[in-house]
DRENLO-426319 format. One record per residue (C-alpha): x, y, z. Coordinates in Angstrom, 1 decimal. Each point is the difference from the previous one (the first is absolute). Layout:
# residues N
pt px X | py Y | pz Z
...
***
This chain:
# residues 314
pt px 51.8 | py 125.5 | pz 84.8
pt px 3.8 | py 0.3 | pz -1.1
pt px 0.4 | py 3.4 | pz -2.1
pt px 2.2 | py -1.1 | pz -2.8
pt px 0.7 | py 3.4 | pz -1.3
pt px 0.1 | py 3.3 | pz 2.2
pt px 1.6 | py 3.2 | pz -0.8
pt px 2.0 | py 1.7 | pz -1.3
pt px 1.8 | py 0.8 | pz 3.4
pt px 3.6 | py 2.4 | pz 0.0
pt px 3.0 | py -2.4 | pz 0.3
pt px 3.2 | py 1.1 | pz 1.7
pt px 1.2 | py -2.2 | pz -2.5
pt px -1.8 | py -0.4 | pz -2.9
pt px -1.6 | py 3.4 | pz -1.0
pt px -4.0 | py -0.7 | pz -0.2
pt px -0.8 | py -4.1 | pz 0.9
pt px -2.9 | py -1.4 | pz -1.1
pt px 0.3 | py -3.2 | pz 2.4
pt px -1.0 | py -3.8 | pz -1.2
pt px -1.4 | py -1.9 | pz 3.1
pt px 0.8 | py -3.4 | pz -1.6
pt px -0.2 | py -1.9 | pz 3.5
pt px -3.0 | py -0.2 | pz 2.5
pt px 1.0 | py 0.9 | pz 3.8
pt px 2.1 | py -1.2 | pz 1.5
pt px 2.1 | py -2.6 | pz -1.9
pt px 3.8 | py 0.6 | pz 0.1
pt px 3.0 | py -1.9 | pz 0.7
pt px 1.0 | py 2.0 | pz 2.4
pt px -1.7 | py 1.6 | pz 3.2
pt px 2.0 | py 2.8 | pz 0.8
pt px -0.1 | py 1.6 | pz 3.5
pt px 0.0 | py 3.4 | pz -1.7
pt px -2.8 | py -0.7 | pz -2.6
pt px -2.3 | py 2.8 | pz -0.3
pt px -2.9 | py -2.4 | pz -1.1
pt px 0.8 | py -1.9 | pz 3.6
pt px 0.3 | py -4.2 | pz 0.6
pt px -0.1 | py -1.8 | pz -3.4
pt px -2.9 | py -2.2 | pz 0.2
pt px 1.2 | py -2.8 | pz -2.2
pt px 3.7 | py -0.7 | pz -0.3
pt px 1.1 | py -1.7 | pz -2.8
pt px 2.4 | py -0.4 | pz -3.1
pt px -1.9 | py -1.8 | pz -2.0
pt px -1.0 | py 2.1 | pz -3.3
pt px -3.5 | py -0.4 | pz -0.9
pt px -2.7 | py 1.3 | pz -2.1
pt px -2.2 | py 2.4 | pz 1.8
pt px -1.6 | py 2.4 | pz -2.9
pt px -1.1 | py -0.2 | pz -3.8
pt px 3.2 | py 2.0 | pz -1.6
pt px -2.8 | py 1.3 | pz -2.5
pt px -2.0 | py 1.2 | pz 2.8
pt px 3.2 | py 1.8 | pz 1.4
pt px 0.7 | py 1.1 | pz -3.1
pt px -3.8 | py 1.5 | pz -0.4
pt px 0.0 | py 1.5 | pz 3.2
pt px 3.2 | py 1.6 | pz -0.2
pt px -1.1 | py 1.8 | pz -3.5
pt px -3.3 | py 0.7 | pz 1.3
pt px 1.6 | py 1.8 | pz 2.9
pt px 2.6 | py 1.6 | pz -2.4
pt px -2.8 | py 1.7 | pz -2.5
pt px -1.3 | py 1.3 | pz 3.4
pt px 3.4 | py 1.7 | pz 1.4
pt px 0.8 | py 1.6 | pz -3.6
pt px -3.6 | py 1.6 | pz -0.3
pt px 0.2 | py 1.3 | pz 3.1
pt px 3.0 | py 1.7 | pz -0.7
pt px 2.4 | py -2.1 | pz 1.8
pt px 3.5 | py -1.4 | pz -1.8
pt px 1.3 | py -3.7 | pz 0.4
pt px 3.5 | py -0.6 | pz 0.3
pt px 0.1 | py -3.7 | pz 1.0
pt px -2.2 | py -2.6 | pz 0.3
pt px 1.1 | py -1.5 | pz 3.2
pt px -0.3 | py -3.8 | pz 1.3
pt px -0.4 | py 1.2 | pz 3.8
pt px -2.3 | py -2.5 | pz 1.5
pt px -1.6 | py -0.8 | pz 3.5
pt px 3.1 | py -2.7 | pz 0.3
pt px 2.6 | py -1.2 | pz -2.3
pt px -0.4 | py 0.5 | pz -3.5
pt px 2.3 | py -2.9 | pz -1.7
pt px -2.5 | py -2.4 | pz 2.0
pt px -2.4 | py 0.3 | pz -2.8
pt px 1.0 | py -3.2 | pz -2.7
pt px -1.7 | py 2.5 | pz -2.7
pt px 2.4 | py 3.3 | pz 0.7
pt px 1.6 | py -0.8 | pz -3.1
pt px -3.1 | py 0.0 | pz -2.2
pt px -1.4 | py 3.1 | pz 1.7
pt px 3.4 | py 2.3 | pz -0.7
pt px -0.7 | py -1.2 | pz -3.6
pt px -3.5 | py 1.2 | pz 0.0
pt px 0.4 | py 3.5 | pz 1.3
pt px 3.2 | py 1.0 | pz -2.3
pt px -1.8 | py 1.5 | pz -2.6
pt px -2.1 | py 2.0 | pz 2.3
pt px 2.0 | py 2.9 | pz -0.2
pt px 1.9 | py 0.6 | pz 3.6
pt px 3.5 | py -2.2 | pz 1.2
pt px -0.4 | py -2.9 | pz 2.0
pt px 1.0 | py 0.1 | pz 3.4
pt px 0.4 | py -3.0 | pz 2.8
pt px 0.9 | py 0.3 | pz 3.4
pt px 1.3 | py -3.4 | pz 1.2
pt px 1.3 | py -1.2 | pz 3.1
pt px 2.1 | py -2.7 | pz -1.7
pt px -0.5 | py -2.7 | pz 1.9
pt px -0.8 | py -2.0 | pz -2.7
pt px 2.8 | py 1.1 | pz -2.7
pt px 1.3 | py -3.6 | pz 0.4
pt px -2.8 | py -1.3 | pz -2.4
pt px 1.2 | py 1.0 | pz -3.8
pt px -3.8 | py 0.3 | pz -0.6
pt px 0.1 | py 2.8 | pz 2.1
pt px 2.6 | py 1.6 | pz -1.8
pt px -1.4 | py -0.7 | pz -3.0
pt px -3.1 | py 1.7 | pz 0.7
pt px 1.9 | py 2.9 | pz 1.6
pt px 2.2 | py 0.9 | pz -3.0
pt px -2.8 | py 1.1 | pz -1.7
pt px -0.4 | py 3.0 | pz 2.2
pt px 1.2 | py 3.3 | pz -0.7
pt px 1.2 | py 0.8 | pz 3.6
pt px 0.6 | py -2.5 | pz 3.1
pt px 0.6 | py 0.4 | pz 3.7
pt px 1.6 | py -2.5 | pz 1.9
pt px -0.3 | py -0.5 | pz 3.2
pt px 3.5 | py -0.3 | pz 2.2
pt px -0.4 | py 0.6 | pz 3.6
pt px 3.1 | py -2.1 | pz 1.3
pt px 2.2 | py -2.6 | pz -1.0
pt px -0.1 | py -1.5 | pz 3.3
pt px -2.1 | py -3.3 | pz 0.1
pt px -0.9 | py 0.7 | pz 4.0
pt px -0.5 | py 3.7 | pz -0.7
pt px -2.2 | py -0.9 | pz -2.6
pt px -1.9 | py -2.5 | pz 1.6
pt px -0.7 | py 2.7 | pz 2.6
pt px -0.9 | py 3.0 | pz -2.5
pt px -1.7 | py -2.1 | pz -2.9
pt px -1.9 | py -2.7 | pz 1.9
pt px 0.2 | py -2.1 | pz -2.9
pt px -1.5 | py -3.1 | pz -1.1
pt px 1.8 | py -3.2 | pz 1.5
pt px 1.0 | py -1.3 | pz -3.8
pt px 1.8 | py 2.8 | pz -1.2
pt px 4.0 | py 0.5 | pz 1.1
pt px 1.5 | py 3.3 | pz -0.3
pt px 3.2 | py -1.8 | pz -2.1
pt px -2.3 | py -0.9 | pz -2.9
pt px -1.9 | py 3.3 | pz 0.2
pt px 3.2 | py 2.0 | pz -0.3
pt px 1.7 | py -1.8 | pz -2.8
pt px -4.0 | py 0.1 | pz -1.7
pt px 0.4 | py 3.9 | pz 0.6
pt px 3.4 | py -0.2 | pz -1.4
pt px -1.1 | py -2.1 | pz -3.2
pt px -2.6 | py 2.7 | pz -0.7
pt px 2.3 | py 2.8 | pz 0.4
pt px 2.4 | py -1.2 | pz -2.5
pt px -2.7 | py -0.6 | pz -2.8
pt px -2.5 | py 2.7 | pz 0.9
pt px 0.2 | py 2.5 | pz -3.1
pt px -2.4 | py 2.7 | pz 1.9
pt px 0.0 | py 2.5 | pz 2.3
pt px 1.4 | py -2.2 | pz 3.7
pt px -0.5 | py 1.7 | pz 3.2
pt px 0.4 | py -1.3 | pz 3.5
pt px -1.4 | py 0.7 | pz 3.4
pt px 0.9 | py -0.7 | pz 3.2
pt px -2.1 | py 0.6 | pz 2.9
pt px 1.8 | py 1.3 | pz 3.2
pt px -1.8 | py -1.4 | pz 2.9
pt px 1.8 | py 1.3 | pz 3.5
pt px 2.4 | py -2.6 | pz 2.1
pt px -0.9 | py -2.5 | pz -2.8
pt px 1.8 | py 0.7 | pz -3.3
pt px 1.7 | py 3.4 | pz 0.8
pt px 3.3 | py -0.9 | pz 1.4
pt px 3.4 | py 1.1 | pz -1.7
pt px 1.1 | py -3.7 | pz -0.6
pt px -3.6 | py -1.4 | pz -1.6
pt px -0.5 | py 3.6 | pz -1.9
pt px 3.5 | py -0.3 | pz -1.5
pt px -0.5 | py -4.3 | pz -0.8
pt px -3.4 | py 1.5 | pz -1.4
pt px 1.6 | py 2.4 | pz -2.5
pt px 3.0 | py -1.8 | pz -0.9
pt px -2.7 | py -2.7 | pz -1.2
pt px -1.7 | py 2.7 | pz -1.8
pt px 3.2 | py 1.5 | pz -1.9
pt px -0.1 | py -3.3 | pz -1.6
pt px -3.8 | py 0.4 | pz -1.7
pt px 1.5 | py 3.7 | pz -1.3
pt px -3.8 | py 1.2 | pz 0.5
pt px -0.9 | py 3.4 | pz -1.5
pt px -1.6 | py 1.2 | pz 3.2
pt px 0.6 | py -1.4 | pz 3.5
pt px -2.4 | py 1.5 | pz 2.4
pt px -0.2 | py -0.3 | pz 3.6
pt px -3.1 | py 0.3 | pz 1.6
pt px -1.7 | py -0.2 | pz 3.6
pt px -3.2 | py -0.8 | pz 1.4
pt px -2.3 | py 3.0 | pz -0.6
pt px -3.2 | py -1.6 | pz 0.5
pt px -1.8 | py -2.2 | pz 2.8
pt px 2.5 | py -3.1 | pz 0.5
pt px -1.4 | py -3.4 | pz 0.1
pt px 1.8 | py -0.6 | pz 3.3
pt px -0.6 | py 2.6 | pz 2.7
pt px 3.4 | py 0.1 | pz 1.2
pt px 1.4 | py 0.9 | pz -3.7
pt px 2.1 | py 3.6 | pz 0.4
pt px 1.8 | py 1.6 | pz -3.1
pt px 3.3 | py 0.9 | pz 0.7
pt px 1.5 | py 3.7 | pz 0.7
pt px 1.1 | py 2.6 | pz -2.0
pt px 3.7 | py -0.8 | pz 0.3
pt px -0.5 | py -3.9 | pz -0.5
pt px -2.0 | py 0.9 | pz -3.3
pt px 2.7 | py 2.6 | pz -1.1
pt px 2.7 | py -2.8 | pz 1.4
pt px -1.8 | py -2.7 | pz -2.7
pt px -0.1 | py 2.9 | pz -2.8
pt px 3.5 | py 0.4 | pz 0.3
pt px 0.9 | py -3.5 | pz 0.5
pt px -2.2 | py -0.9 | pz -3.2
pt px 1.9 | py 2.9 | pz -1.5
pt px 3.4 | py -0.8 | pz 0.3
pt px -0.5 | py -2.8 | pz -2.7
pt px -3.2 | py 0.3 | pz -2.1
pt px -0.5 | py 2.9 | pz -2.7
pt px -3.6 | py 1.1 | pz 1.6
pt px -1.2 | py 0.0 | pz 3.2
pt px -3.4 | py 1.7 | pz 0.9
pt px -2.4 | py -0.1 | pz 3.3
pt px -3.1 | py -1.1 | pz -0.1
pt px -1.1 | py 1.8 | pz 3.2
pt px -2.1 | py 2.7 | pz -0.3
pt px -3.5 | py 0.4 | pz -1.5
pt px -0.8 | py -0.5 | pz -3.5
pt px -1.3 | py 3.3 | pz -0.5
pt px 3.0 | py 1.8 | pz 1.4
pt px 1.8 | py -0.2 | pz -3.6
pt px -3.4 | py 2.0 | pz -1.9
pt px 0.9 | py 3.4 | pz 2.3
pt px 1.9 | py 1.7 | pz -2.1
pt px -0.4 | py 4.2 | pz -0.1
pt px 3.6 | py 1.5 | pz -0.8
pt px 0.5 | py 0.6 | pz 3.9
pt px 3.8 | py -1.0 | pz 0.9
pt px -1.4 | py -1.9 | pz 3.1
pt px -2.5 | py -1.9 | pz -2.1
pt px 3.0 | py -1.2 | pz -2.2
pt px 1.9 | py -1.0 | pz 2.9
pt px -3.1 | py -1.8 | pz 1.6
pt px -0.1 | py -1.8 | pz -3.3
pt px 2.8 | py -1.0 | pz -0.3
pt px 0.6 | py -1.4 | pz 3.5
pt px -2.9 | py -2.1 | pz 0.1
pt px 1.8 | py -2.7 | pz -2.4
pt px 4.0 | py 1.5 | pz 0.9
pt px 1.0 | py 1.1 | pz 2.8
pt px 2.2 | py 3.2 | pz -1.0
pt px 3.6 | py 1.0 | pz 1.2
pt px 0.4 | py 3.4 | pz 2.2
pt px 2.3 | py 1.3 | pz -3.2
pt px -2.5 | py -1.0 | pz -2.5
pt px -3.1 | py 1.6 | pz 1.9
pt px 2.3 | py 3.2 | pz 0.1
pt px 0.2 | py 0.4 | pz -3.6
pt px -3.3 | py -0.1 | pz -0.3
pt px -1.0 | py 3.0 | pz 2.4
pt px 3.0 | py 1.6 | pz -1.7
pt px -1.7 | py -0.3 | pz -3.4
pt px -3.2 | py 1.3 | pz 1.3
pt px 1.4 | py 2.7 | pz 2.1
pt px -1.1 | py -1.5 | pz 3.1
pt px 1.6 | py -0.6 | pz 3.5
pt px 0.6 | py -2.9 | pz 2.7
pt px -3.1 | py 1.1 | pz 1.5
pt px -2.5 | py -1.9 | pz -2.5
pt px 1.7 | py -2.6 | pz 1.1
pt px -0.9 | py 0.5 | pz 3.8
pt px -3.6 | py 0.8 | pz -0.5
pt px 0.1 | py -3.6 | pz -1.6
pt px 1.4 | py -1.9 | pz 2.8
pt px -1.8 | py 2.0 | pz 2.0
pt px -3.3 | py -0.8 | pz -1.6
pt px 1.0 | py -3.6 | pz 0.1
pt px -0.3 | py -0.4 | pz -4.1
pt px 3.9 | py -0.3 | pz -0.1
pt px 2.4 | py -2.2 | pz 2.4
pt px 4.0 | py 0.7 | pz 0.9
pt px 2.1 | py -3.3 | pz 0.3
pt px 3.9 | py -0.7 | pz 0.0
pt px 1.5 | py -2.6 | pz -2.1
pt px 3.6 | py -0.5 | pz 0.0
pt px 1.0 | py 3.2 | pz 1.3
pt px -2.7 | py 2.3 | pz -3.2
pt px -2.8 | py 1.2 | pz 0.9
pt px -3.3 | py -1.2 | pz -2.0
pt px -3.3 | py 1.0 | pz -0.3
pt px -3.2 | py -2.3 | pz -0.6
pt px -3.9 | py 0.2 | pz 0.5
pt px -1.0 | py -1.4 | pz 3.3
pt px -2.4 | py -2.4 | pz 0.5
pt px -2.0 | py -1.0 | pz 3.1
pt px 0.8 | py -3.2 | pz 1.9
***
């Protein structure tokens, strides 16, 4: 039985989510290797119908009445399905349905089917969008995405770029670091020059931080992801990680080195600017070493500065 409402869950992203489950596992266009929900079961980019929107649309309110007499907020009600959400031929219709409910719209795409204008369509109706870019390059994409064998990179990118320039909303991206796939200087900088280009409001990186699909699947290091963040950073107005554990951004108790973990799990943090801090809080360098040396804060060069960033495991 497909839950089509669950939640509210804490976002990195999006506050408090109350997610939309608009697509039974698991059909996608894509099977990525690094998919937490593992091998897509059916691949395909055909849209169809696969709920009644009025039954999402109950559901979803039934589960929202729930969450606020609990006590629990809603920021976003977010289209985050077992597999790719623009798949469903009744998105549009659904978005509709839900915008009086109170909460934003959310939907979490992996674009691959930004080509179709129906899918855009549908997708301008939402409040906030994430597009998926992993790479520009067709082979490295092929590799990373595992996509369906009718879709071609070309027309996803100039879909993604379609949507971009029309979208009125709130336009993030992500890109997915996977190690000795899409982390090399050359593909991270063809993958951000692309991204300039969409002028999204939010480009995050992110890295596998659940159980991969594919066994061999490794998340880069510490100075690969900091190498990407300022890559990203050179040409896009913000850059944040998506590499740490959603709950790491509701610690917050006044403490210096709470701030500073914070902060690093979506920036990694110049030596200068972690400095001032423990200058405004009166503290020294050694904060700083009882965090690398508890392994919740990491030390990597760039370019001759010294940065600081949460670690992760591999």
């Amino acid at each position: 039985m497909v839950s089509i409402a669950f939640g509210p869950v804490p976002s990195r992203r999006l506050g408090m989510s109350l997610g939309v489950n608009n697509i039974p596992p698991k059909f996608c266009s894509y099977s990525c290797i690094y998919c937490q929900i593992g091998i897509t079961d059916t691949i395909t980019a055909e849209r169809s119908m696969f709920f009644d929107p009025n039954s999402i649309a109950q559901e979803v309110e039934k589960r929202i009445k729930v969450a606020i007499s609990s006590g629990s907020k809603i920021d976003y009600l977010t289209f985050v399905p077992d597999g790719e959400p623009t798949l469903d031929s009744q998105l549009g219709d659904e978005i509709k349905l839900l915008r009086n409910k109170g909460p934003k719209i959310a939907v979490i795409t992996n674009s691959s089917l930004l080509w179709d204008a129906a899918v855009r369509k549908d997708l301008m109706q939402a409040d906030w969008v994430s597009v998926k870019v992993d790479t520009v390059d067709p082979e490295v994409w092929r590799r990373i995405n595992r996509p369906s064998p009718k879709l071609t990179l070309k027309n996803i990118l100039e879909g993604i770029r379609d949507f971009a320039a029309e979208f009125n909303g709130f336009l993030v991206t992500e890109t997915m670091l996977v190690s000795g796939i899409n982390d090399k200087e050359e593909t991270l900088k063809q993958t951000s020059d692309f991204l300039t280009e969409l002028d999204p409001d939010v480009a995050y990186i992110s890295i596998p931080t659940r159980p991969p699909a594919v066994g061999w699947v490794k998340a880069p290091g510490e100075e690969k992801v900091n190498e990407a963040y300022q890559i990203f950073s050179k040409k896009l107005k913000s850059v944040e990680l998506l590499t740490g554990y959603e709950g790491n951004l509701f610690a917050y108790t006044g403490n210096v080195a709470d701030d500073i973990l914070r902060i690093v799990s979506v920036h990694p943090m110049r030596e200068e600017a972690i400095r001032e801090m423990l200058s405004k809080a009166n503290c020294g360098w050694e904060t700083i070493e009882e965090l690398i040396a508890g392994k919740q804060l990491k030390e990597v060069e760039y370019q001759g500065v010294k940065f600081y960033l949460m670690p992760h495991s591999h």
